[in-house]
N, C-alpha and C positions, 0 to 999 in steps of 0.2 A: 509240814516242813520237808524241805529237800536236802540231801546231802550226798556231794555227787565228791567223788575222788576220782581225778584224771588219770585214766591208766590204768586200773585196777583189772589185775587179770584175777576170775574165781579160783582159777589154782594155785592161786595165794592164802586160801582159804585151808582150815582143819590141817592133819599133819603133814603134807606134801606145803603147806605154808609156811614151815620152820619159823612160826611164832613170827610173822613178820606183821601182823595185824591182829595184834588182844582187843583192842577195842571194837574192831569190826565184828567178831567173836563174840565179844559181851552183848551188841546188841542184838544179835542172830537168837541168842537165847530169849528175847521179847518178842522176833518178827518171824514172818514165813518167808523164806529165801527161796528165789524161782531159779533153781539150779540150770534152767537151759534158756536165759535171757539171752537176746541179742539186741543190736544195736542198727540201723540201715546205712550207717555211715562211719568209719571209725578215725572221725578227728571232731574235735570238739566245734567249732562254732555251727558246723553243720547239723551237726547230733544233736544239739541244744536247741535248735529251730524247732528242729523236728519233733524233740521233747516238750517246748512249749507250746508248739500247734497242733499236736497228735497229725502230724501228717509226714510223708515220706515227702525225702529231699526234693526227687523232680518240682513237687507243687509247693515249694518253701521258699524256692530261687535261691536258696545259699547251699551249693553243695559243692565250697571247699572253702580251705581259711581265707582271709579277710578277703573276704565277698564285698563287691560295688553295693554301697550303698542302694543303688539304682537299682541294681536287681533283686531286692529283697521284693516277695508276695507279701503284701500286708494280710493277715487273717490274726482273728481274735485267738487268744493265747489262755492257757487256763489261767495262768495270773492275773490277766483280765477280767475274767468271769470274778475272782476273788475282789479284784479293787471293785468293781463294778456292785459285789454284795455287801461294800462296805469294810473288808478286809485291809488291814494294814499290809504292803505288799515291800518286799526288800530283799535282793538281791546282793550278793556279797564274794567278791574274788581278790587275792592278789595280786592276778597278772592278767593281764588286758591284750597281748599282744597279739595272743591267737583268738580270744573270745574276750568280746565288747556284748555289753548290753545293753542296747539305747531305749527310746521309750516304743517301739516298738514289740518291748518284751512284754508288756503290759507289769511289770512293777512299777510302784510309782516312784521306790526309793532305789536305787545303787550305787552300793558301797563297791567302788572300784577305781583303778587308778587311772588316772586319764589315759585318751585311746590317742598314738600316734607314733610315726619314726622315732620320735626321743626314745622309750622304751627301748630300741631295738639298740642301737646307740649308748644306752645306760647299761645294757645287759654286759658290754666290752667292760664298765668299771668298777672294779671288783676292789677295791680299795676300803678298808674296814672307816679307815680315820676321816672318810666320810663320814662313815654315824656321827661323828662330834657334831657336824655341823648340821646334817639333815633329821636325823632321828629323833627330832626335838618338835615344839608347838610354831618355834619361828622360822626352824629348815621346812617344814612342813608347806609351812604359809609362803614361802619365799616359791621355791621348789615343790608341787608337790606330787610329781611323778617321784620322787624320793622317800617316800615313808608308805609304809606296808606297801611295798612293790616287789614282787619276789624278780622281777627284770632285775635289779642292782643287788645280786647275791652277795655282794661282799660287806653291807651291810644289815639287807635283810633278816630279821628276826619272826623266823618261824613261828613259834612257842609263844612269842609276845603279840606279832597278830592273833593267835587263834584266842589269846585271853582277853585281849580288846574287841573282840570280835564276839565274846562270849556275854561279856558286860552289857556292849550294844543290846543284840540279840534278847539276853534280859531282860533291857530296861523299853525293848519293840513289844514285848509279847505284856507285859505288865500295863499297857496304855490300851489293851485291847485284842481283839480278835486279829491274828497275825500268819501269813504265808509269809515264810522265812526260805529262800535258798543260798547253799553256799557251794560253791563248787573249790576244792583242794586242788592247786594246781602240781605239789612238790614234786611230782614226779612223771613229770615231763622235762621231755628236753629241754633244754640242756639243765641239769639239778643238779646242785648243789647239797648232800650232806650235812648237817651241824651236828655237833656235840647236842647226846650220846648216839647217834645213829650213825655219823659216819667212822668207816674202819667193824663195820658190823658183822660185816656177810662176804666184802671183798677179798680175796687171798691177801697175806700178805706179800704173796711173791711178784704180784703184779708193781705196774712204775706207781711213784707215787702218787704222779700226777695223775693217771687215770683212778685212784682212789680217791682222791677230791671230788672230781666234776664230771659229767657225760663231756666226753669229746666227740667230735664229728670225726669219723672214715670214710671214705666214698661206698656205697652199697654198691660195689659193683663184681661181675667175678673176678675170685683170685686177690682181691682186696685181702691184705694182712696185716701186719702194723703190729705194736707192742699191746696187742690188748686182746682178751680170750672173751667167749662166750661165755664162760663161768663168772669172769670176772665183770663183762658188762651186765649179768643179771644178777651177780650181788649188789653192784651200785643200784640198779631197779629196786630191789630189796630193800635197803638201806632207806632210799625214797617215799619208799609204799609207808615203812615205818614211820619216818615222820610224817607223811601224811595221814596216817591210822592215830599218830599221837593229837593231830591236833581235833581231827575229829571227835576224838577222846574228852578233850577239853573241854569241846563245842556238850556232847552230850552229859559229860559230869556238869555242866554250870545246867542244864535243865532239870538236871535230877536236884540239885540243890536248890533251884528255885520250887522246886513241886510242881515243876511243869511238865516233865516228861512222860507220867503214865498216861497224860488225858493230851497229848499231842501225837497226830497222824506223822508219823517219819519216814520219809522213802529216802534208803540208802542205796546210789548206785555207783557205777562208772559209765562214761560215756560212750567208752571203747578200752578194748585190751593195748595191748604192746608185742612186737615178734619180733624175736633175736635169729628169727631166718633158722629155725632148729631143721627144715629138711634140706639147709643149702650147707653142706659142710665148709663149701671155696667163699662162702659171705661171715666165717666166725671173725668175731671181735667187729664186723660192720656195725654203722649206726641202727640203735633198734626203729623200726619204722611201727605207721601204723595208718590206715587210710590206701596201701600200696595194693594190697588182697584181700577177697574174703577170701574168710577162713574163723577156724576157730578162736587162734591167736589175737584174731586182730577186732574182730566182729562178736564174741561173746563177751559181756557183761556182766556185773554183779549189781544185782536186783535184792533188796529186800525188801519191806513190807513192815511196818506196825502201825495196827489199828488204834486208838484211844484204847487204853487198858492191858496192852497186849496181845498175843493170838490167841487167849482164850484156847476155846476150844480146835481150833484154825489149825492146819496143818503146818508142822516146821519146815516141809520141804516141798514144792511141787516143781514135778521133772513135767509138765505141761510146757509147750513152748510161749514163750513171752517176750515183748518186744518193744522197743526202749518207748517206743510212741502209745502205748496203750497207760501211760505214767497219769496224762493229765486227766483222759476219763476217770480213771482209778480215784485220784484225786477228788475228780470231782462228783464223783458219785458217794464217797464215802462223808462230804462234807455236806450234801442235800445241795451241789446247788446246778444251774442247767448246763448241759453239754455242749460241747463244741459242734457247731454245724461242719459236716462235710468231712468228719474227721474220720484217717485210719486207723488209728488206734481206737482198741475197744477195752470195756472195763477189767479189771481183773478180781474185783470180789467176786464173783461165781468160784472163782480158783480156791482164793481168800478163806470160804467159808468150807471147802473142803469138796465142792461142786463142780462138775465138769462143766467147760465152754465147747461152741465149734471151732473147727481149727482153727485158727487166723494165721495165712504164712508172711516170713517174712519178707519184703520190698529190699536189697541191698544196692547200695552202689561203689564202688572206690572215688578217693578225694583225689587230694591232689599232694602230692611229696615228692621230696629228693631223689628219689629212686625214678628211673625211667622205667615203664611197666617191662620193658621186652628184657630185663633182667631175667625178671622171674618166667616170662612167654615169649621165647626167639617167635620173631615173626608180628609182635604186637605192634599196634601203631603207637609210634614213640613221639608225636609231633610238640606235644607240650613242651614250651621252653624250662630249662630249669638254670635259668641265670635271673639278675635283676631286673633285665627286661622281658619279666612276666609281670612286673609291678609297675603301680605309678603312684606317684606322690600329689596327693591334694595341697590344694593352695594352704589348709589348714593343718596341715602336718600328718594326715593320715595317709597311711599304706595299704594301697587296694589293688586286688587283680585287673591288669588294663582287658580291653576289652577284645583285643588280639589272641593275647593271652587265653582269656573266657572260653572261646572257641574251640579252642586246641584243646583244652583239657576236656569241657564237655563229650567234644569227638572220642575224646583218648579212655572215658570210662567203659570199667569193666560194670556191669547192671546184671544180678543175678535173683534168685527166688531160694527161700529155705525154709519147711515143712518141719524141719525135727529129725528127718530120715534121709535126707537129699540136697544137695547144691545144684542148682542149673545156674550157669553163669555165661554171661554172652563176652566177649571178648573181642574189643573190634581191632584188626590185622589189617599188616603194613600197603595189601592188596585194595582196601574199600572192603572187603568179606566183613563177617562177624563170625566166629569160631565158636560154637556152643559145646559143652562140657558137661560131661555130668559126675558130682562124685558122691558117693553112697548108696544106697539102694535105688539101682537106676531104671529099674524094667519093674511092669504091673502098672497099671491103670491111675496107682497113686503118684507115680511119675508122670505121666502123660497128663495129668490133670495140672501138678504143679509145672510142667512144661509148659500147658496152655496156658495158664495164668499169669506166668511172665509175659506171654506173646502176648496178653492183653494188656498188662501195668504198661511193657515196651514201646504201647501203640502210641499212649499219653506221654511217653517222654522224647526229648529230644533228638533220640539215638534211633526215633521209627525207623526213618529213611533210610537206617543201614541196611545192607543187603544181607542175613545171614547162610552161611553154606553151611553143607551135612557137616553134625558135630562129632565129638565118640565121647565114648564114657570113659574115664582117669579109674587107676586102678582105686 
């Protein structure tokens, strides 16, 4: 089983977590948590590729949200491997808008709401006394981008998906041998709070409105507005929580089926969240994520439980680990054959208390609101960030046009990370590419992860840039 929660930064975790996730908690005490996971991409449909094919974005063809159909790499997915051994396979989300799962994912089942412009469109209507009419078996049938769709927060019911969802999930795993994923989307933008989470963690001095819902601010400098960096990481806060509750739910209805000890559960996040904490002139901005690596954005929660628990397994490994090594993990703990060609490697050697060789990590930035040269004067800023970066299918789906494609590919930042060091190339307003180094950036273990990038860099898109001498960030 997977269970992914969108957003989840690990210092959310123990007391610097101010209880914002007991359940994540409770199950840390069954699994081995990989304290310094990362992720190669930190916005979900691209992380999600990545994580079903153990490979980095360049070779997934989706490396940003809603990616052209057309450019998806087709490659066997560890889901597939599972439907493929006979495995019941099913897939499970609220919100479709950023991540769709088609049959490309290799599930055979997905519980998700229909993919297209409606959602985006539904998400403006926020009107409760719609439930009368949708929240029912015949709103459903009529409409059914209306029911469990966290898009139409006004009358989505959190609490009531995750127990419908628990039911399901039961009544998949009781018919037989079962890979279960669900990915929590609450706490993503823009979320919405419900009773008892919201009003949790927000001051109450901030406007009201921004205690209800994420609002959008321009990220840009100097941006201010009625709203504080305290106050937009309480609403995050508030979020995580109900997303920690329903996860909650999901693993109380296993423990009460008797199916939880003798079920493999990888709990993680896709990617973190940044509230911009070294830009003072960006407080109360929208929090982004996909914009930088970095810690904030690019680190993970990773855990781990085997059939039975960790046993004798260690509760923590500061080894580095990385989001794509999920599906070997998987699939080696289940007896069945590996993915060809894949970058991700196993983590039971970790598992069992065993060291591995290093494996570093592939990063790249997505695509978001933020124009890069915020954060780097001088970056290439070409990606549009209007509507026409998009285009509308004859079917109602919303994809990056192909114009668009271009520009953001050019515009990513592509870096390497060992555990000890960032090298991140950065391509500038000139045609250059600007290389960076932060952490321990001199000795042989540098230069090796330097070269290593100049190798991944060759296979990807971004070869042709011309890079100039870089310097090391403090």
């Amino acid at each position: 089983m997977v269970i992914g929660i969108d957003a989840f930064r690990p210092d959310r975790l123990g007391r610097s977590g101010r209880g914002v996730a007991p359940h994540v908690e409770r199950f840390l005490e069954d699994a081995t948590l990989f304290t310094r996971a990362y992720t190669p991409v930190a916005q979900t449909e691209p992380a999600w590729r990545s994580l079903l094919t153990a490979r980095w974005p360049y070779r997934t063809g989706v490396r940003y949200p809603l990616t052209s159909d057309a450019r998806l790499v087709l490659a066997p997915t560890f889901a597939e491997r599972f439907s493929e051994a006979g495995w019941r396979t099913v897939f499970a989300t609220d919100c479709s808008r950023f991540h769709f799962e088609g049959p490309a994912s290799g599930f055979t089942r997905r519980w998700q709401p229909p993919r297209g412009a409606l959602n985006f469109a539904l998400e403006k209507l926020r009107y409760r006394a719609l439930g009368l009419f949708a929240d029912n078996a015949v709103g459903a049938a009529w409409v059914p981008e209306f029911i469990d769709n966290r898009a139409l927060a006004g009358i989505h019911d959190p609490m009531g998906y995750a127990r419908r969802l628990s039911r399901g999930l039961v009544a998949e795993a009781e018919a037989g041998p079962l890979l279960f994923a669900f990915h929590a989307t609450a706490a993503h933008f823009p979320g919405d709070p419900v009773y008892p989470f919201y009003r949790r963690y927000v001051p109450p001095t901030e406007p009201l409105e921004r205690r209800l819902r994420m609002h959008f601010a321009p990220v840009t400098p100097g941006a201010k507005g009625a709203w504080t960096r305290e106050g937009s990481e309480g609403l995050y806060d508030e979020l995580l929580a109900q997303a920690d509750a329903q996860v909650g739910t999901v693993l109380d209805a296993l423990r009460h089926s008797g199916r939880y000890d003798d079920a493999t559960i990888v709990l993680l996040s896709d990617h973190g969240e940044s509230f911009h904490a070294d830009r003072p002139d960006l407080a109360g901005a929208t929090p982004a994520h996909g914009a930088r690596l970095s810690d904030e954005e690019n680190r993970i929660l990773l855990a781990v439980k085997p059939p039975g628990g960790r046993g004798l397994g260690p509760a923590e490994v500061d080894a580095l680990a990385r989001l794509v090594d999920v599906g070997p993990t998987l699939l080696e703990l289940s007896g069945l054959p590996a993915l060809p060609e894949a970058d991700g490697l196993s983590l039971t050697p970790l598992l069992r208390g065993e060291a591995r060789p290093l494996a570093p990590l592939y990063a790249e930035t997505g695509y978001t609101h933020v124009s890069p040269e915020v954060f780097d004067p001088g970056h290439w800023p070409g990606s549009p960030r209007t509507f026409d970066a998009y285009r509308l299918r004859p079917d109602g789906v919303v994809e990056m046009s192909d114009a668009a494609d271009a520009a953001v590919l050019r515009e990513k930042d592509e870096g390497a990370f060992d555990g000890q060091r960032w090298w991140v190339d950065r391509p500038q307003a000139d045609g250059s590419v600007r290389r960076t180094c932060s952490g321990e950036c001199e000795g042989p273990d540098a230069e090796a992860l330097a070269a290593w990038l100049d190798a991944v860099r060759e296979r990807t898109d971004g070869a042709a840039s011309r890079r100039v001498a870089g310097h090391v960030d403090d």
